[in-house]
C-alpha positions as CSV (number, residue, x, y, z in Angstrom):
1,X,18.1,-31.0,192.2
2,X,14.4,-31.6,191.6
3,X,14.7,-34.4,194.4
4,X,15.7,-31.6,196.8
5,X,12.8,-28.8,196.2
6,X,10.7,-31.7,196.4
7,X,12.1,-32.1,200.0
8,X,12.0,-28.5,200.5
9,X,8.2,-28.7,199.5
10,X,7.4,-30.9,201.6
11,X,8.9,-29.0,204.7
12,X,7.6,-26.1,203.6
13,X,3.9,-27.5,203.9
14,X,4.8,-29.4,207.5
15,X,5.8,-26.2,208.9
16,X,2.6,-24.6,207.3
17,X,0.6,-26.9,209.3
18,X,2.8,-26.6,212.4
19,X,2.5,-23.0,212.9
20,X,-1.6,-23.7,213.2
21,X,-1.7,-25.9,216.1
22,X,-2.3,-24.7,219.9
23,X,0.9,-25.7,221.0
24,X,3.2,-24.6,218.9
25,X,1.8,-21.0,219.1
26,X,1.5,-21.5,222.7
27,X,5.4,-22.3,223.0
28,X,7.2,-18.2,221.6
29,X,10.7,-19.2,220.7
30,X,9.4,-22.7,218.7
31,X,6.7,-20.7,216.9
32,X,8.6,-17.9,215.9
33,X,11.8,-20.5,214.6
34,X,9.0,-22.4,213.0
35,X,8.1,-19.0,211.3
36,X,11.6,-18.1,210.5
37,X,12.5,-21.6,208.9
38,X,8.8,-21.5,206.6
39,X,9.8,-17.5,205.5
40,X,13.3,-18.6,205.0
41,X,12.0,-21.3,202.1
42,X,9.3,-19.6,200.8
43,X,11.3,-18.2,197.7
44,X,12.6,-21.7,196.8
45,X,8.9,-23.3,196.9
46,X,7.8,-20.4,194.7
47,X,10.0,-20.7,192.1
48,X,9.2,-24.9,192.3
49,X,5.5,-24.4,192.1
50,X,6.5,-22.2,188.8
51,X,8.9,-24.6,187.3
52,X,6.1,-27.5,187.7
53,X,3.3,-24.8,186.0
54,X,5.8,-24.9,183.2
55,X,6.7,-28.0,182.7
56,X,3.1,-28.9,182.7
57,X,2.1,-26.1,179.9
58,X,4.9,-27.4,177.9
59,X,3.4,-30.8,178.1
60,X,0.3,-30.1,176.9
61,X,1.8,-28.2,174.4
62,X,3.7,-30.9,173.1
63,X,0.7,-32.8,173.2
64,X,-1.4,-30.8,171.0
65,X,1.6,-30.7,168.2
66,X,-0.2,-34.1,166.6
67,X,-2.9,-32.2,166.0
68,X,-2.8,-30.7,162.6
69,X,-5.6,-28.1,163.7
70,X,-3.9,-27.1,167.0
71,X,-0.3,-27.4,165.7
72,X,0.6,-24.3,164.4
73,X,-0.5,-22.0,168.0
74,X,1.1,-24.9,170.4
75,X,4.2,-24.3,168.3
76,X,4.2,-20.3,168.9
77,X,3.0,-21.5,172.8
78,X,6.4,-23.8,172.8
79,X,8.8,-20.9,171.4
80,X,7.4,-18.8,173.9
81,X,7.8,-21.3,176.9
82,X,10.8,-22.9,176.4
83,X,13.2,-20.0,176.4
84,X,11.2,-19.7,180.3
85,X,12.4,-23.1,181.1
86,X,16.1,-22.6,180.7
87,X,16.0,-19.3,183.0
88,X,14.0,-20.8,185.5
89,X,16.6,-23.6,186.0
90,X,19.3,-20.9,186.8
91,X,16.8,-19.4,189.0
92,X,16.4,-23.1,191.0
93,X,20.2,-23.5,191.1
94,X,20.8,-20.2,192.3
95,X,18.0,-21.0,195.1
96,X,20.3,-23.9,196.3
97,X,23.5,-22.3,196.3
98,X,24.7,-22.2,200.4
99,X,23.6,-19.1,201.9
100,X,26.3,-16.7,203.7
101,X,25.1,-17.6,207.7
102,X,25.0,-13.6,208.0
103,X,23.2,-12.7,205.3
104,X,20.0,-12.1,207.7
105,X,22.2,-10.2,210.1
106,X,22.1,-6.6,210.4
107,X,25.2,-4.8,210.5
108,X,28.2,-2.6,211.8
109,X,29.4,0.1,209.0
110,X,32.6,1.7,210.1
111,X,34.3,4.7,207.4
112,X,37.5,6.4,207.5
113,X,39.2,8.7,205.7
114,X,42.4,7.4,204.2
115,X,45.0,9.3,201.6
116,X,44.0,12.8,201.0
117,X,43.6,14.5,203.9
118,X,40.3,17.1,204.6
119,X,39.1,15.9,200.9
120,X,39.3,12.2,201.8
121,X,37.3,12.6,205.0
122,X,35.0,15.1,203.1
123,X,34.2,12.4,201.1
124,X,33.9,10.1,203.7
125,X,31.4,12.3,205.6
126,X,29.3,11.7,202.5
127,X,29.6,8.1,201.7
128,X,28.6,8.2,205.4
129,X,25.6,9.8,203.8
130,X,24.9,7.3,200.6
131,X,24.8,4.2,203.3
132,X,22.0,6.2,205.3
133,X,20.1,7.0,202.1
134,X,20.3,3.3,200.8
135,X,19.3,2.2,204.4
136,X,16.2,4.0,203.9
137,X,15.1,3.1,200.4
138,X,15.2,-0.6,202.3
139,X,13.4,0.0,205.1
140,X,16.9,-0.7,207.0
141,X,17.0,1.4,210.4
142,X,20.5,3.6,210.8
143,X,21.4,3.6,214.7
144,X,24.8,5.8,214.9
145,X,27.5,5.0,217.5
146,X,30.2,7.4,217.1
147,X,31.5,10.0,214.7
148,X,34.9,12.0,215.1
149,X,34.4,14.9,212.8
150,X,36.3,17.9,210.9
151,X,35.5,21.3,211.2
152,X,35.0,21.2,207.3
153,X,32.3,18.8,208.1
154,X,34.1,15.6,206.8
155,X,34.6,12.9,209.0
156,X,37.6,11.1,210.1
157,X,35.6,8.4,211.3
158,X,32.3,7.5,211.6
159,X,30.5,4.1,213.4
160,X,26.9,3.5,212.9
161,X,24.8,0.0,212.4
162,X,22.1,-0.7,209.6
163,X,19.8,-2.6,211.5
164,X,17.4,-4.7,209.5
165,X,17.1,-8.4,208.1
166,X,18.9,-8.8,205.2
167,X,21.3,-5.9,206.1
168,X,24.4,-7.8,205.6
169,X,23.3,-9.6,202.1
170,X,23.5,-6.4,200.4
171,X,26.1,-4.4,202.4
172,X,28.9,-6.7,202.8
173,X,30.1,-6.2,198.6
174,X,30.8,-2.1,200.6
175,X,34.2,-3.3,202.5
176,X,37.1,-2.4,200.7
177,X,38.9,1.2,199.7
178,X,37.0,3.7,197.8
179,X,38.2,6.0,195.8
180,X,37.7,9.7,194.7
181,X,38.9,12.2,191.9
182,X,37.6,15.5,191.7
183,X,38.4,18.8,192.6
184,X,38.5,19.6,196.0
185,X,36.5,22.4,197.6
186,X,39.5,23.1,199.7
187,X,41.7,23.5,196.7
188,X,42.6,27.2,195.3
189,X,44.3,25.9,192.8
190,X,41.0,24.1,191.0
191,X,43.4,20.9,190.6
192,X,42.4,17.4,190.7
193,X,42.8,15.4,193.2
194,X,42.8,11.6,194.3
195,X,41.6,10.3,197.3
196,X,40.5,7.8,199.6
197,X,38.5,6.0,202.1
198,X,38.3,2.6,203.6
199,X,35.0,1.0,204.4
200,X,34.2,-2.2,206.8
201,X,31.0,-3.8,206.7
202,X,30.8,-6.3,209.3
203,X,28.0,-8.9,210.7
204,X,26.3,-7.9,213.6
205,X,27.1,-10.4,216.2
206,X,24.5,-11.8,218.3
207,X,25.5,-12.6,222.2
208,X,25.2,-16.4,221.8
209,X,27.6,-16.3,219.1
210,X,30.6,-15.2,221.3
211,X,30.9,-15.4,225.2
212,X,33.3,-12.4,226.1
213,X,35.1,-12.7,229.9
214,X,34.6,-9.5,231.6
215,X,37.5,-9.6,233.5
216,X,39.4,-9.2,230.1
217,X,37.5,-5.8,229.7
218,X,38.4,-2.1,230.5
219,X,35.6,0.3,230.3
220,X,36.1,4.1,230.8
221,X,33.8,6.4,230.3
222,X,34.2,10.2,229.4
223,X,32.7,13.1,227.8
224,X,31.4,12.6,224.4
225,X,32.1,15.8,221.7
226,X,30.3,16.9,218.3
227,X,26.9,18.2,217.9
228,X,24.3,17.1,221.0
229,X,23.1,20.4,222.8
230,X,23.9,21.0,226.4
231,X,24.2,17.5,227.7
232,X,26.4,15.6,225.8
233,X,29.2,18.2,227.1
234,X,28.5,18.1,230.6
235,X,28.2,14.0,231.8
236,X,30.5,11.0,231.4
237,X,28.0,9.4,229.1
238,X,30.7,8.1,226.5
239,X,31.8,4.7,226.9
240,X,35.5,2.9,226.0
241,X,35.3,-0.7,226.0
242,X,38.6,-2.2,225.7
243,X,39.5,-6.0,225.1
244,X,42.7,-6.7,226.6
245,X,43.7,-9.8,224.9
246,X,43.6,-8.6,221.5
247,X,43.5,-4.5,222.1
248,X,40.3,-4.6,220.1
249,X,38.5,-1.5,221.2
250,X,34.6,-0.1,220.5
251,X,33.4,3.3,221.9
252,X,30.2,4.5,221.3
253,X,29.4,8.6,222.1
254,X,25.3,8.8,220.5
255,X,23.1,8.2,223.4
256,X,22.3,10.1,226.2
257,X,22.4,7.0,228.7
258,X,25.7,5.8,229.4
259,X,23.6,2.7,229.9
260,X,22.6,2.3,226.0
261,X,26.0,3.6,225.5
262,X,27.7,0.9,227.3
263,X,25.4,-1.7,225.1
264,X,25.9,-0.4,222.0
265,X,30.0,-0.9,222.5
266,X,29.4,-4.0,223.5
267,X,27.8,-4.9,220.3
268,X,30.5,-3.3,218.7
269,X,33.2,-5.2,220.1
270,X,31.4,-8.1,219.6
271,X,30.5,-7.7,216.2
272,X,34.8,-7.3,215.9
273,X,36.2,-10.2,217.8
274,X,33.6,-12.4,216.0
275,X,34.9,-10.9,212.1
276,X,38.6,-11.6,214.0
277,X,37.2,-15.1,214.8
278,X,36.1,-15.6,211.1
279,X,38.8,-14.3,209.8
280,X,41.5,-16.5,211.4
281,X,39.2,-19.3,210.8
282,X,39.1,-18.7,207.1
283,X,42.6,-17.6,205.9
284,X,43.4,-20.4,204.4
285,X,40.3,-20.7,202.6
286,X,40.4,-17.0,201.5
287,X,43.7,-17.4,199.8
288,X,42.5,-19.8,198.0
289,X,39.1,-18.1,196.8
290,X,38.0,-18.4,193.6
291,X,34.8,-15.8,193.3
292,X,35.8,-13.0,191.4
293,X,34.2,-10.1,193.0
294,X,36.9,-10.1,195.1
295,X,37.7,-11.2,199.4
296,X,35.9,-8.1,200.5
297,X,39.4,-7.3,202.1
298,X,39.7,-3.9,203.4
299,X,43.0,-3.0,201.6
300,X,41.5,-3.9,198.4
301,X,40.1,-0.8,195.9
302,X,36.9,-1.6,195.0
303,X,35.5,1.1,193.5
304,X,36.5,4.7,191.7
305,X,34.0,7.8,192.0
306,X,34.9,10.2,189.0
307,X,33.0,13.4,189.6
308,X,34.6,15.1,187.0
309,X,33.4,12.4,184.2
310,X,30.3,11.7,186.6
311,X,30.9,8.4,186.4
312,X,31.4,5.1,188.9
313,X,33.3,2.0,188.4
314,X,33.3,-1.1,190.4
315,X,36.8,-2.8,189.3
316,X,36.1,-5.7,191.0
317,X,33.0,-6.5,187.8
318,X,34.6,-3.5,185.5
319,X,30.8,-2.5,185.8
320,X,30.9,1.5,184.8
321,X,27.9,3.8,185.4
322,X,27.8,7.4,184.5
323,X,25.5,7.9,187.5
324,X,27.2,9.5,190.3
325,X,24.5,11.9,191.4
326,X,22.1,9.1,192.2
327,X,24.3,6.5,193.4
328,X,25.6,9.0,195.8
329,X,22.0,10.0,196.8
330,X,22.0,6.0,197.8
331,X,20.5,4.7,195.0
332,X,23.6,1.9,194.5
333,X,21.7,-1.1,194.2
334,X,22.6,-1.4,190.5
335,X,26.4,-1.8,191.6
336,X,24.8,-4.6,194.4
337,X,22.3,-6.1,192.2
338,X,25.5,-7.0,189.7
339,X,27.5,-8.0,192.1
340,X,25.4,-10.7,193.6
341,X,24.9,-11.6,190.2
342,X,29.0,-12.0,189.5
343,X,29.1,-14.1,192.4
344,X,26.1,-16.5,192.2
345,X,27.5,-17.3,188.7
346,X,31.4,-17.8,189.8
347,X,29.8,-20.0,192.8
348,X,27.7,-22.2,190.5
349,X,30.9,-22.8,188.1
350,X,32.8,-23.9,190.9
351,X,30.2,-26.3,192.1
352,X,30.0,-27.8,188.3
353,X,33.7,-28.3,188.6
354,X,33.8,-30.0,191.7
């Protein structure tokens, strides 16, 4: 391990150097990858340069324990530092765990309402809401593509991307079936209901990633509906963009332009066939998937929001909060935050067993 930051220290301060000279800031794309790589181990040399400042105080502690005057204090110095050392280890390993290759990705957030009819897309309509709230306490931009909605105000379905780096480290522990209990508003009766919604989080694909033949493409355009004044009513400006081969389709009904339109489909469907692409790639592995936070699959419940008891649990962790006014205001990074947390620490067992 410690011959590995080493290494990374080293490239750290050759790309530090690099991103000085004439002509690598003269040359864009080098520069900026340069900058991307140096940003990308930053974290890693931090927590080295704090592990050496440790070791080196606890050193000199242990040097001054001969000393009869200076023993006592560099004992108290010791119990204090030591404790440090062991945490600061898990904080290395953790650093040099493999990194998801979509972590840094934005990404495509698509919720539908399941079992439960108006209630379930009620709530959808305002997990819909959470995502854009937690977007914004990240500094994550929200770019909508579609939404087909009730005339409750709930939301069948909804499509929008969270466009920001890191997007996809923290949203991708969202895919999976939510459900609700509580009363529903449309209920007479004041009884109890159950209900759910499925939500996919998927990478946002970039164009190298995946070459798409446009003759295996149909593209129709039509009038988009909802709330958008007089023109979204009146042109084609909607866009259908269906992939033959697998039926895969990606519409997209927010812009004016059928232009940006058009694109943002695009990005859609290509944000799709690539998660098919992964998918097929790693069923075998997935069956086989030891981290206990669970595959992420879409037909898995992940998490139970009890209004009544004002409570959220994760059942993927058994993590319970009795939070559900902020967490559905957005503020759900404690449910993340453990998560990530859950899975760093089944990843490092299953490297110690290897």
């Amino acid at each position: 391990m410690f011959d590995k930051f080493q290494w990374i220290q080293d490239r750290y301060e050759e790309l530090s150097e690099a991103i000085i000279q004439p002509e690598i800031i003269a040359d864009t794309a080098r520069y900026h990858a340069c900058l991307k790589e140096r940003a990308a181990l930053e974290p890693q040399v931090e927590a080295w340069q704090r592990y050496l400042a440790l070791t080196d105080s606890i050193a000199q502690a242990q040097d001054m324990l001969s000393d009869a005057d200076l023993s006592a204090m560099a004992q108290e110095e010791l119990d204090a530092l030591l404790p440090q050392l062991d945490a600061l280890r898990q904080e290395l390993r953790i650093l040099l765990l493999p990194r998801d290759p979509n972590d840094d990705h934005s990404v495509v957030v698509e919720v539908r309402g399941g079992a439960g009819g108006e209630e379930s897309c009620l709530f959808a309509a305002e997990l819909v809401r959470m995502y854009t709230r937690y977007a914004e306490r990240h500094g994550f931009r929200v770019e909508p593509a579609y939404t087909n909605d009730t005339e409750l105000g709930g939301v069948k379905e909804a499509c929008f991307s969270i466009v920001g780096e890191g997007a996809f480290a923290r949203m991708k522990y969202e895919s999976g079936v939510h459900r609700v209990q509580r009363i529903p508003v449309t209920d007479a009766n004041g009884k109890r209901q159950t209900s759910t919604c499925t939500v996919a989080v998927l990478p946002e694909a970039e164009e190298v990633e995946l070459q798409i033949d446009p003759e295996d493409l149909r593209i129709d355009t039509y009038r988009a509906s909802g709330h958008g004044g007089q023109h979204i009513n009146k042109t084609d400006s909607a866009v259908r963009i269906t992939h033959l081969p697998t039926g895969m389709v990606a519409a997209c009904q927010s812009e004016r332009s059928q232009m940006q339109n058009r694109a943002r489909a695009m990005q859609l469907l290509r944000s799709r066939l690539l998660e098919h692409k992964r998918a097929e790639a790693d069923a075998s592995y997935a069956q086989n998937r030891r981290i206990q936070v669970g595959t992420g699959d879409r037909s898995e419940r992940i998490r139970t929001y009890n209004f009544h008891e004002g409570r959220v649990t994760d059942h993927r962790i058994g993590l319970t909060l009795y939070a559900i006014d902020s967490i559905m205001d957005g503020d759900i990074d404690p449910i993340i935050d453990a998560l990530r947390t859950q899975e760093q620490a089944a990843r490092l067992r299953d490297l110690s067993n290897e």
